[in-house]
MMTF fields as JSON, N, C-alpha, C and O atoms, coordinates in Angstrom:
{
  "mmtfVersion": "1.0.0",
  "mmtfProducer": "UNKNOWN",
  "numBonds": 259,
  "numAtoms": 260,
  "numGroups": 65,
  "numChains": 1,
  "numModels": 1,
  "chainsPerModel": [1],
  "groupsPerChain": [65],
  "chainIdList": ["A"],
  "bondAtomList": [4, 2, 8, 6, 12, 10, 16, 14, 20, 18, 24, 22, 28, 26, 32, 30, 36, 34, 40, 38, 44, 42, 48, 46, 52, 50, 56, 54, 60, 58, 64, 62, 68, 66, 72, 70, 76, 74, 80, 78, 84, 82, 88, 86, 92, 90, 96, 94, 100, 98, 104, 102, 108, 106, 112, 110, 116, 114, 120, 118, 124, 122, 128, 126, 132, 130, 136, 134, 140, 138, 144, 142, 148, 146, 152, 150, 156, 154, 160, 158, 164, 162, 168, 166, 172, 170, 176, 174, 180, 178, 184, 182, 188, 186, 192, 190, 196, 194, 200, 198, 204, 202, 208, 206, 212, 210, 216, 214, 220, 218, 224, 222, 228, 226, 232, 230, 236, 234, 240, 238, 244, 242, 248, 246, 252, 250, 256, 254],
  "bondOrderList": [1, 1, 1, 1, 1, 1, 1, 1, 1, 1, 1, 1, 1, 1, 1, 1, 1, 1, 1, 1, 1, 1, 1, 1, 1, 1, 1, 1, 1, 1, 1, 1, 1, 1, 1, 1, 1, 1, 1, 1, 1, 1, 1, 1, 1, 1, 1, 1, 1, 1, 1, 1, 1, 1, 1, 1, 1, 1, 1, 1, 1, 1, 1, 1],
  "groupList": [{"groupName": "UNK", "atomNameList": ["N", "CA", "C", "O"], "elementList": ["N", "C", "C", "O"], "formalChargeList": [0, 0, 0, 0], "bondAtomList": [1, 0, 2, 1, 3, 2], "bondOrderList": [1, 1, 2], "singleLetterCode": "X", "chemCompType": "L-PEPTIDE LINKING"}],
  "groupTypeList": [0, 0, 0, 0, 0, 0, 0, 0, 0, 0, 0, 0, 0, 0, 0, 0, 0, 0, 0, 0, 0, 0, 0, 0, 0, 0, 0, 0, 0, 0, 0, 0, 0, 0, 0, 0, 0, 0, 0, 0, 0, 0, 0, 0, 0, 0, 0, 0, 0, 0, 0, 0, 0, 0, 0, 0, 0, 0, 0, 0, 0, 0, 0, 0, 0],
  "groupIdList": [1, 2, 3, 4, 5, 6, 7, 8, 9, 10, 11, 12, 13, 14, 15, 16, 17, 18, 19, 20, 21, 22, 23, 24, 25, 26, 27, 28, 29, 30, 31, 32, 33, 34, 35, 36, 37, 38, 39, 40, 41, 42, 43, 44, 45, 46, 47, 48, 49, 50, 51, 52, 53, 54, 55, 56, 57, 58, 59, 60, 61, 62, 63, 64, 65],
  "secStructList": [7, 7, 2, 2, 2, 2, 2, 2, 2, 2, 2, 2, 2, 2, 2, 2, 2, 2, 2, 2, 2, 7, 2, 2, 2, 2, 6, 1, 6, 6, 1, 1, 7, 7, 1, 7, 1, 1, 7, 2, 2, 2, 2, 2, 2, 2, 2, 2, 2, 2, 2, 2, 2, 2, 2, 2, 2, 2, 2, 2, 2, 6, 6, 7, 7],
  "xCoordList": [124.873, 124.685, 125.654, 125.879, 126.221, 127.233, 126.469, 125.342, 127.457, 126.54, 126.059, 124.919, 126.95, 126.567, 125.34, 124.617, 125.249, 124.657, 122.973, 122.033, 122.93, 122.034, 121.705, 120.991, 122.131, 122.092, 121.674, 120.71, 121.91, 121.374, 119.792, 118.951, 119.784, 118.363, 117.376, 116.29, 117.755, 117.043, 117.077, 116.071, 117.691, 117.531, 116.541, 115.96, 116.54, 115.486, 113.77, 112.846, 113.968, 113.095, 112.364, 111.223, 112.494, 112.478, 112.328, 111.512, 113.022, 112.744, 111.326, 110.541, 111.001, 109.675, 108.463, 107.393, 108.519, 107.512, 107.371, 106.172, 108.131, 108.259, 107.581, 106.619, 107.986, 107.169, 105.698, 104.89, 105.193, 104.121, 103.196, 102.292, 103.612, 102.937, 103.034, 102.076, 104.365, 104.483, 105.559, 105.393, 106.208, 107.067, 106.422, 107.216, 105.32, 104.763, 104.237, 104.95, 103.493, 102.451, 103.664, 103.75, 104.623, 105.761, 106.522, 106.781, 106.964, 107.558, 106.776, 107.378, 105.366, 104.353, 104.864, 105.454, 104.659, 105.13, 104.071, 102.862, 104.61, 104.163, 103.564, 102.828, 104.218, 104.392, 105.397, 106.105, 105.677, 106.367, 108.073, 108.798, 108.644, 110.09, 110.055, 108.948, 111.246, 110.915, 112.817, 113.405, 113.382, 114.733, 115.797, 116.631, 115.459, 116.702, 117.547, 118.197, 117.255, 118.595, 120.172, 120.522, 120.785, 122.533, 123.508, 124.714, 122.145, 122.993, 122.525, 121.371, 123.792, 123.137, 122.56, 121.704, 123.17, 122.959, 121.43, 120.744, 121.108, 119.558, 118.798, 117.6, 119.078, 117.981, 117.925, 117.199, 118.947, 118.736, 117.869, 116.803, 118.231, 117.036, 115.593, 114.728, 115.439, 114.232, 113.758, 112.961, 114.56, 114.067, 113.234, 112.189, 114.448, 114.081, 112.883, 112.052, 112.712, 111.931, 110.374, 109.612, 110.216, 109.252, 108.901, 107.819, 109.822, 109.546, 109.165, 108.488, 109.331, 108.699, 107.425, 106.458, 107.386, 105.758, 104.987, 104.032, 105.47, 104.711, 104.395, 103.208, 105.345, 104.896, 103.93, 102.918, 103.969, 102.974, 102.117, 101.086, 102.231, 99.753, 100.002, 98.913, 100.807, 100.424, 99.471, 98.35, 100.358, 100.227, 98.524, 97.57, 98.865, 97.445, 96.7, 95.678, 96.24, 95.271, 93.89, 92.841, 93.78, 92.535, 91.692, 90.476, 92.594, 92.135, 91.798, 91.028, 92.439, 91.914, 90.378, 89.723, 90.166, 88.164, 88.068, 87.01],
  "yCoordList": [74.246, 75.628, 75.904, 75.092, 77.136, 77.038, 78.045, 78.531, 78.051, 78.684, 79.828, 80.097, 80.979, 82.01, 82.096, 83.087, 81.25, 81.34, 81.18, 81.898, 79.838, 79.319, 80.868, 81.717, 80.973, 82.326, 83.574, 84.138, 84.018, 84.894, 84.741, 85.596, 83.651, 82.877, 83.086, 83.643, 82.665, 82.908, 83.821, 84.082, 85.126, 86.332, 87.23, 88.29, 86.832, 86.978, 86.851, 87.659, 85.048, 84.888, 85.344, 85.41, 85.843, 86.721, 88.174, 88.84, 88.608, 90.132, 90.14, 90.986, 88.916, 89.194, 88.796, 89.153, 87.695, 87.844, 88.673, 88.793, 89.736, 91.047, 92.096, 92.756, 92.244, 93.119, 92.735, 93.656, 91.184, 91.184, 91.352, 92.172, 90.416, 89.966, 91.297, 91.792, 91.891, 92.944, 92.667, 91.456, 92.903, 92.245, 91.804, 91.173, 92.011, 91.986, 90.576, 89.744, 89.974, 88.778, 87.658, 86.484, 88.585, 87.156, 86.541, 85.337, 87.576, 86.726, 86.379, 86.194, 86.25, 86.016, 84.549, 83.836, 84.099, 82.439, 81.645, 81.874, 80.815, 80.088, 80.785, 80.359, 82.391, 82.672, 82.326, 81.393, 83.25, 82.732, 83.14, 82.691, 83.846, 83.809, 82.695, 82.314, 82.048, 80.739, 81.211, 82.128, 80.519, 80.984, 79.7, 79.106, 79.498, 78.292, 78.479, 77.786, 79.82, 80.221, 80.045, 80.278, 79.776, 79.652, 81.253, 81.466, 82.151, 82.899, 83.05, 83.242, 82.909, 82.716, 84.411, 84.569, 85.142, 86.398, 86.644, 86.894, 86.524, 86.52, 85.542, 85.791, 84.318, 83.427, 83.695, 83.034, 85.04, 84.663, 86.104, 86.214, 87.089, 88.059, 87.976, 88.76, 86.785, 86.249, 85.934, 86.614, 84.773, 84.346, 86.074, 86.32, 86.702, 87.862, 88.632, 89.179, 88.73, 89.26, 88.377, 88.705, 87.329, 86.343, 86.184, 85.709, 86.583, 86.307, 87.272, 87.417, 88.601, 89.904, 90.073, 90.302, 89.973, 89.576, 88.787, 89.296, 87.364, 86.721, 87.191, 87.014, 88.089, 89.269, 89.777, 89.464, 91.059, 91.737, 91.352, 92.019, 89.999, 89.441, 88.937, 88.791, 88.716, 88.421, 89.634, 89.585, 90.611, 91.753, 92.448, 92.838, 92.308, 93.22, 92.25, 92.906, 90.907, 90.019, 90.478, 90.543, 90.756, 91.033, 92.219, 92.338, 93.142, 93.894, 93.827, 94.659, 92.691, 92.89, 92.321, 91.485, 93.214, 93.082, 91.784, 91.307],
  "zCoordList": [84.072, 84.489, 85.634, 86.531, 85.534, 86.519, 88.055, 88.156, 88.902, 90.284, 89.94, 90.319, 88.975, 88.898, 87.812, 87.711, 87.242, 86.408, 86.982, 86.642, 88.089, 88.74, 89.475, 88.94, 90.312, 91.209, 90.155, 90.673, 89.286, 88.587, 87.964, 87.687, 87.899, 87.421, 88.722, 88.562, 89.886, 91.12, 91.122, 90.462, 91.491, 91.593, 90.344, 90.578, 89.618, 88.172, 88.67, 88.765, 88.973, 89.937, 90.717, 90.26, 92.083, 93.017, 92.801, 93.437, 92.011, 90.872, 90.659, 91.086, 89.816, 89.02, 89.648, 89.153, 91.279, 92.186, 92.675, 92.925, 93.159, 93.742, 92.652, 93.045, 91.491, 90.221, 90.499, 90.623, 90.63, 90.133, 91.317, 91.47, 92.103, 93.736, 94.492, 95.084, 94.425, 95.412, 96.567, 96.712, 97.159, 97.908, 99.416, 100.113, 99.905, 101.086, 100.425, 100.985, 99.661, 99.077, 98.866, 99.226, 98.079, 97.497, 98.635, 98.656, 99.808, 100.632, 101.797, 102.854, 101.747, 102.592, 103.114, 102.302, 104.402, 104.52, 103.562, 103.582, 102.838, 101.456, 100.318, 99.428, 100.625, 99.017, 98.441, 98.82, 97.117, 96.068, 96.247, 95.358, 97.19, 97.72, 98.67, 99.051, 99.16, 99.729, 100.286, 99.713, 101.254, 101.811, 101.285, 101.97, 99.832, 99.235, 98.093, 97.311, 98.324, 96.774, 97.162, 98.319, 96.523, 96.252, 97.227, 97.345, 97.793, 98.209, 99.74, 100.125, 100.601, 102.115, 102.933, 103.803, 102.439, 102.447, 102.52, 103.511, 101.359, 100.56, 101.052, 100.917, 101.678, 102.447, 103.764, 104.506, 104.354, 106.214, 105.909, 106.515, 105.101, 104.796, 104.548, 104.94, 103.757, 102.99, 105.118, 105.763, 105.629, 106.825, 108.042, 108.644, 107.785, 109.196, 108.386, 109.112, 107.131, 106.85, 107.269, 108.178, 106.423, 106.984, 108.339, 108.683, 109.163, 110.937, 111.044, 112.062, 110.077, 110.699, 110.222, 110.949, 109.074, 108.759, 109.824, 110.412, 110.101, 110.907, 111.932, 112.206, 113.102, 113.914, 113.738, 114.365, 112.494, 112.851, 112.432, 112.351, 111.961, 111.629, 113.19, 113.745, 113.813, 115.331, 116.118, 116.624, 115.984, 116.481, 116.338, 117.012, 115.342, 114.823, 114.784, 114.577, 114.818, 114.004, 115.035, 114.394, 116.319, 116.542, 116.08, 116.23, 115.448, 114.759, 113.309, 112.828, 112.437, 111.464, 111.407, 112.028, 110.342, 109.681, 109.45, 109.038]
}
């Protein structure tokens, strides 16, 4: 399989946790996006996104029910 080929497959991937999960659940820390695909672009995003999630359950957690 060649890179692009690999990389198109991941991105497929990631597509269809996002369709199903939702994009807030899939890239939850130890959901189903994870920051190790073939494109560095797309894993430091996957990362700032994940740190921002992890924020705001900081933020808010005494408030949640």
């Amino acid at each position: 399989m060649t890179k692009e080929e690999r990389l198109e497959e991941q991105y497929k991937l990631i597509a269809e946790a996002i369709e199903v999960e939702g994009l807030g659940y899939a890239i939850y820390p130890g959901g189903y996006i994870s920051p190790n695909t073939d494109d560095e672009e797309l894993n430091e995003a996957i990362r700032e996104a994940t740190r921002g999630m992890e924020k705001i359950l900081e933020i808010v957690d005494p408030y949640l029910i």
